[in-house]
PDB file with one MODEL, atoms N, CA, C and O in Angstrom:
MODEL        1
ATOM      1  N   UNK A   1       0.850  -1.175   0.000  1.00  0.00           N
ATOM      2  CA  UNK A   1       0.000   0.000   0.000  1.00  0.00           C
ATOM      3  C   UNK A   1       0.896   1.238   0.000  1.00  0.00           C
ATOM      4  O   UNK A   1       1.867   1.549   0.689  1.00  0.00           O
ATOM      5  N   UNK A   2       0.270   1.820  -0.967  1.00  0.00           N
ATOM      6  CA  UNK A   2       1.288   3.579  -0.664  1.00  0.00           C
ATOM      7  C   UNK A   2       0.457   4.356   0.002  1.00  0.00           C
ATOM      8  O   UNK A   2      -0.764   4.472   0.097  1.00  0.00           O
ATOM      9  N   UNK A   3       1.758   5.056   0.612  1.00  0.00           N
ATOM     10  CA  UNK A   3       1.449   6.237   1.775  1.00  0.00           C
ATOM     11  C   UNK A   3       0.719   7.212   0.820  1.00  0.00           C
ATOM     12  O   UNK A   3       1.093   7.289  -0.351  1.00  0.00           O
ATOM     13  N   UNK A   4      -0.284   7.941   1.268  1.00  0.00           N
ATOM     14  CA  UNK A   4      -1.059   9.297   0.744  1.00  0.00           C
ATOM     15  C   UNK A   4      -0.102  10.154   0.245  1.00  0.00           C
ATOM     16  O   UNK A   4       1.037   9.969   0.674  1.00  0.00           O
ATOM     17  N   UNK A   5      -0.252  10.963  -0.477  1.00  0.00           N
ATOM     18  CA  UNK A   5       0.714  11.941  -0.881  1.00  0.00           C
ATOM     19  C   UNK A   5       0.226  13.780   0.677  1.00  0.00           C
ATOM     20  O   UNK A   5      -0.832  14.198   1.148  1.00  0.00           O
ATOM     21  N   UNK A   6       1.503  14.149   0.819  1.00  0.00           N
ATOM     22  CA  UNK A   6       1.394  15.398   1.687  1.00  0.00           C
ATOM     23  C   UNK A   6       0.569  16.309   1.621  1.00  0.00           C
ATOM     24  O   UNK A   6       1.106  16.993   0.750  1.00  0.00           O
ATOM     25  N   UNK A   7      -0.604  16.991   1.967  1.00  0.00           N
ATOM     26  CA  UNK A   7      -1.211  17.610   1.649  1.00  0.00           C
ATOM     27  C   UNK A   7      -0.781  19.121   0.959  1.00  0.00           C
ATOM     28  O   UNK A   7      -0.191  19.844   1.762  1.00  0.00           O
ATOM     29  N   UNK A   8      -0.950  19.612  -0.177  1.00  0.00           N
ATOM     30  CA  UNK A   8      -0.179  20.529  -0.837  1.00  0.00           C
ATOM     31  C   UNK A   8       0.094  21.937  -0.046  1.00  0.00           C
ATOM     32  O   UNK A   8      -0.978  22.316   0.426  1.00  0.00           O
ATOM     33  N   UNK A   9       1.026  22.729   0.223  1.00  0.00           N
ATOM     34  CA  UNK A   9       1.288  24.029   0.880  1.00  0.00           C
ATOM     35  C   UNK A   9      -0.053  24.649   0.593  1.00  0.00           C
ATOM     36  O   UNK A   9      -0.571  24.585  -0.522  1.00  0.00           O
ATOM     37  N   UNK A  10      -0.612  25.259   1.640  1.00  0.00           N
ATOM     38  CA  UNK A  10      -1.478  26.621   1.087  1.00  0.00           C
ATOM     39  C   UNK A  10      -1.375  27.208   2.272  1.00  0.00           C
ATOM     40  O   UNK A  10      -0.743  26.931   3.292  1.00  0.00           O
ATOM     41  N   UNK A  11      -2.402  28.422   1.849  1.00  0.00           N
ATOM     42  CA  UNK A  11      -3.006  29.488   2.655  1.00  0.00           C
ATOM     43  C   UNK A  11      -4.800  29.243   2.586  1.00  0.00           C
ATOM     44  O   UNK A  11      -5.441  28.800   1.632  1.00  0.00           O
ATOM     45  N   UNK A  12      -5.274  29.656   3.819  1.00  0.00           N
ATOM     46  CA  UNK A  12      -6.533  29.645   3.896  1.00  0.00           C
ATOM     47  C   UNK A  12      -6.502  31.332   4.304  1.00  0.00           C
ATOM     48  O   UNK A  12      -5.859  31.978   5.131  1.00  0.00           O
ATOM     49  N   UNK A  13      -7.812  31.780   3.010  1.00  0.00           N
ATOM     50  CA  UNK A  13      -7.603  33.356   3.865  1.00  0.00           C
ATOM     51  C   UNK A  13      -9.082  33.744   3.894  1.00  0.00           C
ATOM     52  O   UNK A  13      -9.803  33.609   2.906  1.00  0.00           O
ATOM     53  N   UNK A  14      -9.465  34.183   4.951  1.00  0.00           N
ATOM     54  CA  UNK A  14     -10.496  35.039   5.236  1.00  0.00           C
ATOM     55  C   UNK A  14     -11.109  36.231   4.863  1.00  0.00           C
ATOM     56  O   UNK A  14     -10.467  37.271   4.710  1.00  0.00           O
ATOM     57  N   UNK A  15     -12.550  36.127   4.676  1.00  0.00           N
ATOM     58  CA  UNK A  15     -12.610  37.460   3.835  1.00  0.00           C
ATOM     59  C   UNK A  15     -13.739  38.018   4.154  1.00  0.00           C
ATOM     60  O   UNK A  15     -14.624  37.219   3.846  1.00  0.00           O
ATOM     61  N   UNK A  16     -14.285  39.175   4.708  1.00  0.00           N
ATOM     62  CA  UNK A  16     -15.177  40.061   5.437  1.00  0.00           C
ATOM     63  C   UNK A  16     -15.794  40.873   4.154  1.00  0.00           C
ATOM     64  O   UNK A  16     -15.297  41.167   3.067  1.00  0.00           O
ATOM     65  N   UNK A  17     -17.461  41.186   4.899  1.00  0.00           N
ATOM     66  CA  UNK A  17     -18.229  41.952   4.225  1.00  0.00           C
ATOM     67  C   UNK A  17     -18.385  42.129   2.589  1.00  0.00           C
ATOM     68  O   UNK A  17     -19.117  41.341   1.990  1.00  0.00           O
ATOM     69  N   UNK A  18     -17.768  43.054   1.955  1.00  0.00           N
ATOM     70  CA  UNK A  18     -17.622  43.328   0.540  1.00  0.00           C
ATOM     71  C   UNK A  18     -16.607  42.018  -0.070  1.00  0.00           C
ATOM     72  O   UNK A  18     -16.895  41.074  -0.806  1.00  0.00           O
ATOM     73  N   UNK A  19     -15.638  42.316   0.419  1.00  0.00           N
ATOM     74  CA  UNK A  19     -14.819  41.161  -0.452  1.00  0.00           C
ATOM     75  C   UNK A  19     -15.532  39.454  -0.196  1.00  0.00           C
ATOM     76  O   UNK A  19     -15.248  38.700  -1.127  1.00  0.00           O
ATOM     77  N   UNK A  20     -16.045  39.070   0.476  1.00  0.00           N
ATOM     78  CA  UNK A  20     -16.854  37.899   0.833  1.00  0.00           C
ATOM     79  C   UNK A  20     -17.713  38.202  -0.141  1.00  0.00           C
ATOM     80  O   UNK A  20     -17.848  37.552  -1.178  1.00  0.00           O
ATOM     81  N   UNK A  21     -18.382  39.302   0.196  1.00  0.00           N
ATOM     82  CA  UNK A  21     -19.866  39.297  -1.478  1.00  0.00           C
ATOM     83  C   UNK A  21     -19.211  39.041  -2.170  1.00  0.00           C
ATOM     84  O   UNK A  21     -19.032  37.864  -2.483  1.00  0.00           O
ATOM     85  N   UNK A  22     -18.592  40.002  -2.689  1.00  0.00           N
ATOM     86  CA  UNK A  22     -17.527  39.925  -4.370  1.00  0.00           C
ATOM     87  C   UNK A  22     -16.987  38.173  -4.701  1.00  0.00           C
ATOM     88  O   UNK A  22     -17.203  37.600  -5.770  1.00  0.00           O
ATOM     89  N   UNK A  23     -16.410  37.681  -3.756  1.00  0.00           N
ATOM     90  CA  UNK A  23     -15.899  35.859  -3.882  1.00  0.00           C
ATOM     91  C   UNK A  23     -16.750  35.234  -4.064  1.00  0.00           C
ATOM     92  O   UNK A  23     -16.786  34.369  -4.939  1.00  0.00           O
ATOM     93  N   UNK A  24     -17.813  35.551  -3.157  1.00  0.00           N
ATOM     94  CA  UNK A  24     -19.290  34.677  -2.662  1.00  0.00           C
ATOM     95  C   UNK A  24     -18.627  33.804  -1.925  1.00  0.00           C
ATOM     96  O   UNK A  24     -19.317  32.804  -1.731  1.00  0.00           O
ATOM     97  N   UNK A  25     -17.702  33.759  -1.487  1.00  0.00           N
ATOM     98  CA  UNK A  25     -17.619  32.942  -0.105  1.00  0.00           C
ATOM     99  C   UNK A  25     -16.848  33.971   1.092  1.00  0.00           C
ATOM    100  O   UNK A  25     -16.778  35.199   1.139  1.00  0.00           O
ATOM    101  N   UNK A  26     -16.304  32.893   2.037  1.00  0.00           N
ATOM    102  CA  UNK A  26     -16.032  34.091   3.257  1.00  0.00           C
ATOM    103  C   UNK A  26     -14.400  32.795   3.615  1.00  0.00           C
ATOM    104  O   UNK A  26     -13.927  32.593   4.733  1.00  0.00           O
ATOM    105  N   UNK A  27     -14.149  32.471   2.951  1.00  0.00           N
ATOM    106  CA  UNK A  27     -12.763  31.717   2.744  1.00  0.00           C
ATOM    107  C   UNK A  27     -12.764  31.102   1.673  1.00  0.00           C
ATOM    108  O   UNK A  27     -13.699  30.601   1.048  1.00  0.00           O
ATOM    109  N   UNK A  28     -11.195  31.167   1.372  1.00  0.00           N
ATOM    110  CA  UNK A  28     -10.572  30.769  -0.078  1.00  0.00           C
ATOM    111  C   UNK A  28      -9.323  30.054   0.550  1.00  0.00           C
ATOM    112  O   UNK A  28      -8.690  30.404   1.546  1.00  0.00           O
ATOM    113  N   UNK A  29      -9.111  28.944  -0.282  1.00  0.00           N
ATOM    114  CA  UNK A  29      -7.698  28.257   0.129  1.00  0.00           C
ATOM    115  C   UNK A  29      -7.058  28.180  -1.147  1.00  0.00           C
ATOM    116  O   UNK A  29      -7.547  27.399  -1.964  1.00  0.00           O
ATOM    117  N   UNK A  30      -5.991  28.892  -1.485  1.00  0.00           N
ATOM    118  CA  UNK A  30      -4.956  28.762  -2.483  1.00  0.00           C
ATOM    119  C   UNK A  30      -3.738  28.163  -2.152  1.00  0.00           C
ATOM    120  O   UNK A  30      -3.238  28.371  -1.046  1.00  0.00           O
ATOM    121  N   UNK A  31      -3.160  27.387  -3.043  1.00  0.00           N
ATOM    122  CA  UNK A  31      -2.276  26.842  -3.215  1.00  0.00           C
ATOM    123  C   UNK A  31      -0.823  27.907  -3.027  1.00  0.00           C
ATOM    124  O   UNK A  31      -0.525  28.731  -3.892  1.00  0.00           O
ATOM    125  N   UNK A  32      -0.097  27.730  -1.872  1.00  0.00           N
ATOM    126  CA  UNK A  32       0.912  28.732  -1.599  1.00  0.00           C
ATOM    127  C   UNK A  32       2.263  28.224  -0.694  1.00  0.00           C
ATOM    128  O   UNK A  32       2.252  28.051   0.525  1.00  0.00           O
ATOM    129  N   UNK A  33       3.397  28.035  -1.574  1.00  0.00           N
ATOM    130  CA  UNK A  33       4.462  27.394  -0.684  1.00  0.00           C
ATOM    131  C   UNK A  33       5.239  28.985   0.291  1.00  0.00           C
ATOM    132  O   UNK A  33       6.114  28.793   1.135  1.00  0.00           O
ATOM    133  N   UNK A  34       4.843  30.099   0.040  1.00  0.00           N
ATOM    134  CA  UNK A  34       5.079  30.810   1.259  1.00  0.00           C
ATOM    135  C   UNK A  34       5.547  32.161   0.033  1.00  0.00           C
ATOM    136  O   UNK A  34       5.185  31.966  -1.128  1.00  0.00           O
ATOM    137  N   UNK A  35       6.243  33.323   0.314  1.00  0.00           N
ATOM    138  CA  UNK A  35       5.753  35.065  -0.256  1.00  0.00           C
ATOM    139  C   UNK A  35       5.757  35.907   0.412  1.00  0.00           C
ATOM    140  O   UNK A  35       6.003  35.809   1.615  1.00  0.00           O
ATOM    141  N   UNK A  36       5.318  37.619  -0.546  1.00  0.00           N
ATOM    142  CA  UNK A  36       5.119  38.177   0.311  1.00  0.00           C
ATOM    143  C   UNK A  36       3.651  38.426   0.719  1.00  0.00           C
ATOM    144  O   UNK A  36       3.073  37.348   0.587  1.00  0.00           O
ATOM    145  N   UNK A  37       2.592  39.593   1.259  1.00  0.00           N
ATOM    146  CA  UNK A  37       1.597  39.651   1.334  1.00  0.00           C
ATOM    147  C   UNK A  37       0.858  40.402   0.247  1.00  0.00           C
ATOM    148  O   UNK A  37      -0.358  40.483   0.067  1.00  0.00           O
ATOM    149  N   UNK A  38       2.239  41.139  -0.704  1.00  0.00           N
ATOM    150  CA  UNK A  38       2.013  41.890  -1.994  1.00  0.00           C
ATOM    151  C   UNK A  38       1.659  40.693  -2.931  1.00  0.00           C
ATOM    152  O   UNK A  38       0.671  40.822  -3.654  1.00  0.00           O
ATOM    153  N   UNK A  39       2.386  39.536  -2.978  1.00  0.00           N
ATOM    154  CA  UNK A  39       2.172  38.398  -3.451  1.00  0.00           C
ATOM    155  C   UNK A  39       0.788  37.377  -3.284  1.00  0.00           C
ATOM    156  O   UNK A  39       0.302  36.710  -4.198  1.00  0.00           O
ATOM    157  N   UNK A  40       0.522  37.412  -2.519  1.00  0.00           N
ATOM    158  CA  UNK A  40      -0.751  36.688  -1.899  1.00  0.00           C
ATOM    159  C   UNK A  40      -1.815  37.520  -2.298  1.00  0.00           C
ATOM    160  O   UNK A  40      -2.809  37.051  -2.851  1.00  0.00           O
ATOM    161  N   UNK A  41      -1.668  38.830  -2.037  1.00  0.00           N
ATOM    162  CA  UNK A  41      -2.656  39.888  -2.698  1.00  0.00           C
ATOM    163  C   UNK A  41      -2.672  39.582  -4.291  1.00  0.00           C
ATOM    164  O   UNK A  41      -3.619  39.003  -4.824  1.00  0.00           O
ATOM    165  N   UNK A  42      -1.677  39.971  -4.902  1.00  0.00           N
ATOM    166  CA  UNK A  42      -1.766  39.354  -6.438  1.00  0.00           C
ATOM    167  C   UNK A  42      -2.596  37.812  -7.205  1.00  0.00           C
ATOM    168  O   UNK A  42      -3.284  37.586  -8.200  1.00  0.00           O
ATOM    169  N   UNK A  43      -2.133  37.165  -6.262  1.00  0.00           N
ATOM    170  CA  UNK A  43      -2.931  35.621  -6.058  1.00  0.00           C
ATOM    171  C   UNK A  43      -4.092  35.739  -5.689  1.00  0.00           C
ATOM    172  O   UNK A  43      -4.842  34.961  -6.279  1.00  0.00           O
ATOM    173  N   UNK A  44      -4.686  36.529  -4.792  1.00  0.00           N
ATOM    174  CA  UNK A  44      -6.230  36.535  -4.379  1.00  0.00           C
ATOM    175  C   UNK A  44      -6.863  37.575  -5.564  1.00  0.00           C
ATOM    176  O   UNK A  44      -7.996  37.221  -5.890  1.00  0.00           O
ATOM    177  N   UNK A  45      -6.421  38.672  -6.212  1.00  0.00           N
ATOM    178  CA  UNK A  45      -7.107  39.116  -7.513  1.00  0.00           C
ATOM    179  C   UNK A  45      -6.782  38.196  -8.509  1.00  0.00           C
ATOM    180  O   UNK A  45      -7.497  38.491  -9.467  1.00  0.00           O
ATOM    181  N   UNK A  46      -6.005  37.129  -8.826  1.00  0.00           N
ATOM    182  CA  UNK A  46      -6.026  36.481  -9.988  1.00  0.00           C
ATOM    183  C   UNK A  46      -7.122  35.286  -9.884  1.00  0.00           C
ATOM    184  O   UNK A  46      -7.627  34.726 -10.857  1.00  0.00           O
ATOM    185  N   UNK A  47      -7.397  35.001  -8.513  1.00  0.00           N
ATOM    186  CA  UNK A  47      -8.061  33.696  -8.256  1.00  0.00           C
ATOM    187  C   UNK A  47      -9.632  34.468  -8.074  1.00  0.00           C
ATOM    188  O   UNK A  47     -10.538  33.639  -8.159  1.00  0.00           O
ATOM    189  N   UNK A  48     -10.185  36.120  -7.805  1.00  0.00           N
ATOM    190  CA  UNK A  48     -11.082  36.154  -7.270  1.00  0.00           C
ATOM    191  C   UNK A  48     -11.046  37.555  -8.168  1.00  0.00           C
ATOM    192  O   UNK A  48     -10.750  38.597  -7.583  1.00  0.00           O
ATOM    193  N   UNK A  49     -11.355  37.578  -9.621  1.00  0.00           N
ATOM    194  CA  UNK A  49     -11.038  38.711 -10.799  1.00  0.00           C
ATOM    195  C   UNK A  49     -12.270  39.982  -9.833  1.00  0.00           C
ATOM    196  O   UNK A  49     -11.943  41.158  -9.674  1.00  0.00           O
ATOM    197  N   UNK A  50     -13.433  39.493  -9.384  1.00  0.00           N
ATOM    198  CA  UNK A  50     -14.475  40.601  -9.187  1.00  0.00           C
ATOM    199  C   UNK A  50     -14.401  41.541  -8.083  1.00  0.00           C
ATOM    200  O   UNK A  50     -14.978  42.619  -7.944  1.00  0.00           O
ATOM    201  N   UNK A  51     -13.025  40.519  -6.802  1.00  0.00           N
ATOM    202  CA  UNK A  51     -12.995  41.060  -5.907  1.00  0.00           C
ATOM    203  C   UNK A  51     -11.603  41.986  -6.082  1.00  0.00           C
ATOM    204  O   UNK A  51     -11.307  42.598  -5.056  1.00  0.00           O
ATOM    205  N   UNK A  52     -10.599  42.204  -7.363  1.00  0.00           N
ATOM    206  CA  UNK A  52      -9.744  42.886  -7.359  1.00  0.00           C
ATOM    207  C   UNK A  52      -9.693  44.588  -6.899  1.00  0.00           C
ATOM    208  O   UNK A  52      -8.786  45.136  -6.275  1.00  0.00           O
ATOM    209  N   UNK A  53     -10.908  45.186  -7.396  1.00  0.00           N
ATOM    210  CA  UNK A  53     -10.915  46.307  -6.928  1.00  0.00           C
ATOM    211  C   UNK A  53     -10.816  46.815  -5.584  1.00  0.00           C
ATOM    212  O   UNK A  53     -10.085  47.740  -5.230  1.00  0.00           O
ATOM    213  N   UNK A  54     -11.655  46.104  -4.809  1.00  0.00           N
ATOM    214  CA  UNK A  54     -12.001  46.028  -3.433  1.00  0.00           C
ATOM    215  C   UNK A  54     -10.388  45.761  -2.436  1.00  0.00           C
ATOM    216  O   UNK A  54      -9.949  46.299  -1.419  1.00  0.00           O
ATOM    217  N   UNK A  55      -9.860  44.650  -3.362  1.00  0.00           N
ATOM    218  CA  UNK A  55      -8.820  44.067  -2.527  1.00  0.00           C
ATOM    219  C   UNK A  55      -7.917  45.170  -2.696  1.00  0.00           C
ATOM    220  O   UNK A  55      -7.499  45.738  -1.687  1.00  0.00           O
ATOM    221  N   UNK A  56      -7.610  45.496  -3.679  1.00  0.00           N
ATOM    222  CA  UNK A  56      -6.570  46.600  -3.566  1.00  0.00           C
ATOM    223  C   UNK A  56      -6.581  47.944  -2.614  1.00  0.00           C
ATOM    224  O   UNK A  56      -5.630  48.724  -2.572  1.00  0.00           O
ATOM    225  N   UNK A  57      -7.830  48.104  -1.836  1.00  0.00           N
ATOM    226  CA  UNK A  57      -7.901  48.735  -0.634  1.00  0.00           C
ATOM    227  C   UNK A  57      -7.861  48.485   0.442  1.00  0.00           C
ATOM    228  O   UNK A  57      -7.814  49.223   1.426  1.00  0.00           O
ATOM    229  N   UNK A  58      -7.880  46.991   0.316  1.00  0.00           N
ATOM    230  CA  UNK A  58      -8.174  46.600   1.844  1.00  0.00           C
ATOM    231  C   UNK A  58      -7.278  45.898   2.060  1.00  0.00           C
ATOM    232  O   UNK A  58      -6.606  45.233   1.272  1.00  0.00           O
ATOM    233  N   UNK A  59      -7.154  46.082   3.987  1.00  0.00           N
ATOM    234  CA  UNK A  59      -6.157  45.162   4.671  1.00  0.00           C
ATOM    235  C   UNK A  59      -5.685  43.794   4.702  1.00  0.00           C
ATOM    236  O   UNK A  59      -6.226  42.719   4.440  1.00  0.00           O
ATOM    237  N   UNK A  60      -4.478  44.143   5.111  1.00  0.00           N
ATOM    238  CA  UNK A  60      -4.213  42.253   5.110  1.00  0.00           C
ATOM    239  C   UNK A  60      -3.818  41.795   6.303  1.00  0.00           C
ATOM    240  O   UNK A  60      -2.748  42.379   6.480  1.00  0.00           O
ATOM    241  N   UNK A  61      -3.973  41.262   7.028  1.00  0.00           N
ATOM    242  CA  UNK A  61      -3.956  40.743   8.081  1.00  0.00           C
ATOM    243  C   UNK A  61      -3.203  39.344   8.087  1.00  0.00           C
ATOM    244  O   UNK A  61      -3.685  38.501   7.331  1.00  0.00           O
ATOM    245  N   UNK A  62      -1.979  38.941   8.907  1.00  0.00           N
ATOM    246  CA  UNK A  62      -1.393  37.903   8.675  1.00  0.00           C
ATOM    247  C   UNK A  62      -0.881  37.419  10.443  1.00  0.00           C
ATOM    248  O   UNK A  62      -0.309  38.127  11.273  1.00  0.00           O
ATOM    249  N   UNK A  63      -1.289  36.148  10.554  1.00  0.00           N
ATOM    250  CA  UNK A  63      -0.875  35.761  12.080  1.00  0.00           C
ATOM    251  C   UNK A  63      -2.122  36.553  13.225  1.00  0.00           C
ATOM    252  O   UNK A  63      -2.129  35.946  14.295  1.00  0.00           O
ATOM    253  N   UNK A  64      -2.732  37.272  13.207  1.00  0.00           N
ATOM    254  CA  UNK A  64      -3.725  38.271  13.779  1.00  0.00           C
ATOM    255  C   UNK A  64      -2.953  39.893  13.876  1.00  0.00           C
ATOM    256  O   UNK A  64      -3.239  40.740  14.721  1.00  0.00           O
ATOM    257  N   UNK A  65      -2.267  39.992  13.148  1.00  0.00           N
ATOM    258  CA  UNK A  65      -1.223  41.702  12.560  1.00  0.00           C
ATOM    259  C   UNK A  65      -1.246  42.359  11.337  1.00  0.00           C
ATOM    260  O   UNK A  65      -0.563  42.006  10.376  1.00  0.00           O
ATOM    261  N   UNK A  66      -1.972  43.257  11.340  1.00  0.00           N
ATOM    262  CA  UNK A  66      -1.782  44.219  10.001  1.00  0.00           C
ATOM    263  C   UNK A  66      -0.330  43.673   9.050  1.00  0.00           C
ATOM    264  O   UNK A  66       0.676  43.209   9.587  1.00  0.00           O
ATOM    265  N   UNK A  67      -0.426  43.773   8.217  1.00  0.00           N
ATOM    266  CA  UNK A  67       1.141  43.406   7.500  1.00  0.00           C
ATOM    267  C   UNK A  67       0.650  44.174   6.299  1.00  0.00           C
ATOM    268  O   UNK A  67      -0.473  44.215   5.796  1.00  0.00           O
ATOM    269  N   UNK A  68       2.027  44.907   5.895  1.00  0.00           N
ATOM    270  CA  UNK A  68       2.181  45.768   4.758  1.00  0.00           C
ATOM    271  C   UNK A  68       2.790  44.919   3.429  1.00  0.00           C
ATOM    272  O   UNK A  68       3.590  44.101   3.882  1.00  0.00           O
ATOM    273  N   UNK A  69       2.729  44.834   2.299  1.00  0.00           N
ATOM    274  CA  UNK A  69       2.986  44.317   1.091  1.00  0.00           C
ATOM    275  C   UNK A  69       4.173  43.415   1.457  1.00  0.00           C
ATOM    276  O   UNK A  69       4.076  42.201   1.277  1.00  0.00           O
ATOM    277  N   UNK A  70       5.328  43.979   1.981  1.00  0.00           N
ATOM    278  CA  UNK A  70       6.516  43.306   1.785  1.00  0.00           C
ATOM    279  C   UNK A  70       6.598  42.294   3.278  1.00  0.00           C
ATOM    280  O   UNK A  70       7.733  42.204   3.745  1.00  0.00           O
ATOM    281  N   UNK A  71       5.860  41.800   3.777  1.00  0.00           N
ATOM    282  CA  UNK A  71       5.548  41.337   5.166  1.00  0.00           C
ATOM    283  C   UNK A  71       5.835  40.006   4.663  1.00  0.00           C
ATOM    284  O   UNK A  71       5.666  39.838   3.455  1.00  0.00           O
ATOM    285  N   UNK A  72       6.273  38.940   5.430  1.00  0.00           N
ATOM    286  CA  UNK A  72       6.509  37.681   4.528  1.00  0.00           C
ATOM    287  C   UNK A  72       4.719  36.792   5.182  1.00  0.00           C
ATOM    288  O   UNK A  72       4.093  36.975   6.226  1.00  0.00           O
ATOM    289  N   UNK A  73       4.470  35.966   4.116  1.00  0.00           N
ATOM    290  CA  UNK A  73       3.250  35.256   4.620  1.00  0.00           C
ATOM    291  C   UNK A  73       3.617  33.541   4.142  1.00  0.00           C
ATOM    292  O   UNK A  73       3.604  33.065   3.006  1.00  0.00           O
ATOM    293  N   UNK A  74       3.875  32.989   5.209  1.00  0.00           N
ATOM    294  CA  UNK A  74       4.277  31.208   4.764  1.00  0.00           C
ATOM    295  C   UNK A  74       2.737  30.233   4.713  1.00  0.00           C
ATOM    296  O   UNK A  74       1.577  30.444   5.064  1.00  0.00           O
ATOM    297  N   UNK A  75       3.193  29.526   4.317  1.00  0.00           N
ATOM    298  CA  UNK A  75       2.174  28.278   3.911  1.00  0.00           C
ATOM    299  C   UNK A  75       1.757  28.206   5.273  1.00  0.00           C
ATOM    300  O   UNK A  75       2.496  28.370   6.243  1.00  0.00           O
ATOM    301  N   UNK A  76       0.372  27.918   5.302  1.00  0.00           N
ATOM    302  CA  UNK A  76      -0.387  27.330   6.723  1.00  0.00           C
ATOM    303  C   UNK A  76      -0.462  28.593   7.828  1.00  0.00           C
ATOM    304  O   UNK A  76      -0.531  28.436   9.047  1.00  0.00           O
ATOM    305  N   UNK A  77      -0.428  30.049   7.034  1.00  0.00           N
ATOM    306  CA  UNK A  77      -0.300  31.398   8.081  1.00  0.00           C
ATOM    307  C   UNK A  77      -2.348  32.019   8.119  1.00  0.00           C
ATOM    308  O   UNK A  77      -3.017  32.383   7.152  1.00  0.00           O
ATOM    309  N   UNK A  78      -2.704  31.929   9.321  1.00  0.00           N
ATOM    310  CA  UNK A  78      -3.752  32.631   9.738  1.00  0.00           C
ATOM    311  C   UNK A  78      -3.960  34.433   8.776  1.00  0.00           C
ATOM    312  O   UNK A  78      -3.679  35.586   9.103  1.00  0.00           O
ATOM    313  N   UNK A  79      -4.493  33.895   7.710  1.00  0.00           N
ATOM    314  CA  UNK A  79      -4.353  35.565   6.665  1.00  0.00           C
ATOM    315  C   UNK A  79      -5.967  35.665   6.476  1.00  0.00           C
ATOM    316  O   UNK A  79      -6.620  34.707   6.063  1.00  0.00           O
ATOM    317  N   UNK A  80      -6.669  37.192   6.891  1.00  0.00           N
ATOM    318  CA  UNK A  80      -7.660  37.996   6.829  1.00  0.00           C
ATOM    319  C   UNK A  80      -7.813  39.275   6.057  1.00  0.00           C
ATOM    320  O   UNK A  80      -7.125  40.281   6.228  1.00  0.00           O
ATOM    321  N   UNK A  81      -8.866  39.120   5.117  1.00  0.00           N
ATOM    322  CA  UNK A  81      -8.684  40.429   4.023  1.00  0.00           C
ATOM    323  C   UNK A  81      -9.825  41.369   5.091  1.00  0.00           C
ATOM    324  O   UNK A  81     -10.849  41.007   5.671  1.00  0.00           O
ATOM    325  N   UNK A  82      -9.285  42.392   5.044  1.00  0.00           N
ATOM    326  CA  UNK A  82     -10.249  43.446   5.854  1.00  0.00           C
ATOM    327  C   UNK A  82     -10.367  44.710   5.159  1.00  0.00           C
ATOM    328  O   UNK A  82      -9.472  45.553   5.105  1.00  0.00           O
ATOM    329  N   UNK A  83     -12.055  44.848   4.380  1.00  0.00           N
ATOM    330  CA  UNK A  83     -12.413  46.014   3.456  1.00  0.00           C
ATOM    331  C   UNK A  83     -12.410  46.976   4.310  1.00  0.00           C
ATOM    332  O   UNK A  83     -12.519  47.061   5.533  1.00  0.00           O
ATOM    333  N   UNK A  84     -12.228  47.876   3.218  1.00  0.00           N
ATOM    334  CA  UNK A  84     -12.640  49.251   3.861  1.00  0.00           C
ATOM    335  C   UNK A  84     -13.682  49.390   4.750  1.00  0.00           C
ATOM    336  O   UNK A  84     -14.529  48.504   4.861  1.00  0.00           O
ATOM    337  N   UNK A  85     -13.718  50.653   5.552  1.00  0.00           N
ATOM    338  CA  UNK A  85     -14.977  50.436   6.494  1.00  0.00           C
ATOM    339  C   UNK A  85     -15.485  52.043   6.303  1.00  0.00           C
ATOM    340  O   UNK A  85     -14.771  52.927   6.777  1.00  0.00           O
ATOM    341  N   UNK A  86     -16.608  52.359   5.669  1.00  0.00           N
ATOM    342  CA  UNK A  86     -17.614  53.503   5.772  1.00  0.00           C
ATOM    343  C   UNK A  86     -18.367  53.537   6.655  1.00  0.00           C
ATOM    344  O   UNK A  86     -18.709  52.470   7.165  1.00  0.00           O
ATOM    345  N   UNK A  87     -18.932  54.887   7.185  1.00  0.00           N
ATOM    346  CA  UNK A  87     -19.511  54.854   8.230  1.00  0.00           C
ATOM    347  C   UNK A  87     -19.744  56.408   8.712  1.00  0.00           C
ATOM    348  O   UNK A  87     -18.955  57.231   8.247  1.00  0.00           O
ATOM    349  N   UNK A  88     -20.754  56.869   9.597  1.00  0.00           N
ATOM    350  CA  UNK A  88     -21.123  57.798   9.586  1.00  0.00           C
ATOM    351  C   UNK A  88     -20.486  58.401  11.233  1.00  0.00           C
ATOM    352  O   UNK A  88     -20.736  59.547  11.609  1.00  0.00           O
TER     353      UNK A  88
ENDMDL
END
């Protein structure tokens, strides 16, 4: 009998309000052996074309910490897209 093969690197990332509409879901798991968060951002508009606009404003969240583009994000990292927030 052969052993299973390893389950492939990814990211599971979370996604609030607008960008959840835009996906139609509220998590996405892409295939990711590790990057930056500028990178992962690029990957979540190529994998989710409707939510590109949106994403390019909104936060990224990696480990439970804001992280800026060049932030590193590895395979199997706790990552949250957080839209803009309007409000009166």
């Amino acid at each position: 009998m052969h052993d299973p093969l390893p389950p492939e690197p990814c990211v599971e990332v979370a996604l609030f309000a607008g960008m959840a509409a835009a996906a139609g879901v509220r998590r996405i798991r892409l295939a990711w052996t590790g990057g930056t968060a500028g990178d992962l951002r690029r990957a979540l508009a190529a994998a989710v074309p409707a939510a590109s606009p949106l994403l390019e404003r909104s936060a990224l969240a990696v480990r439970g910490r804001y992280a800026d583009d060049a932030a590193a994000v590895a395979a199997g990292d706790d990552v949250a897209i957080i839209p803009p927030v309007s409000g009166g």
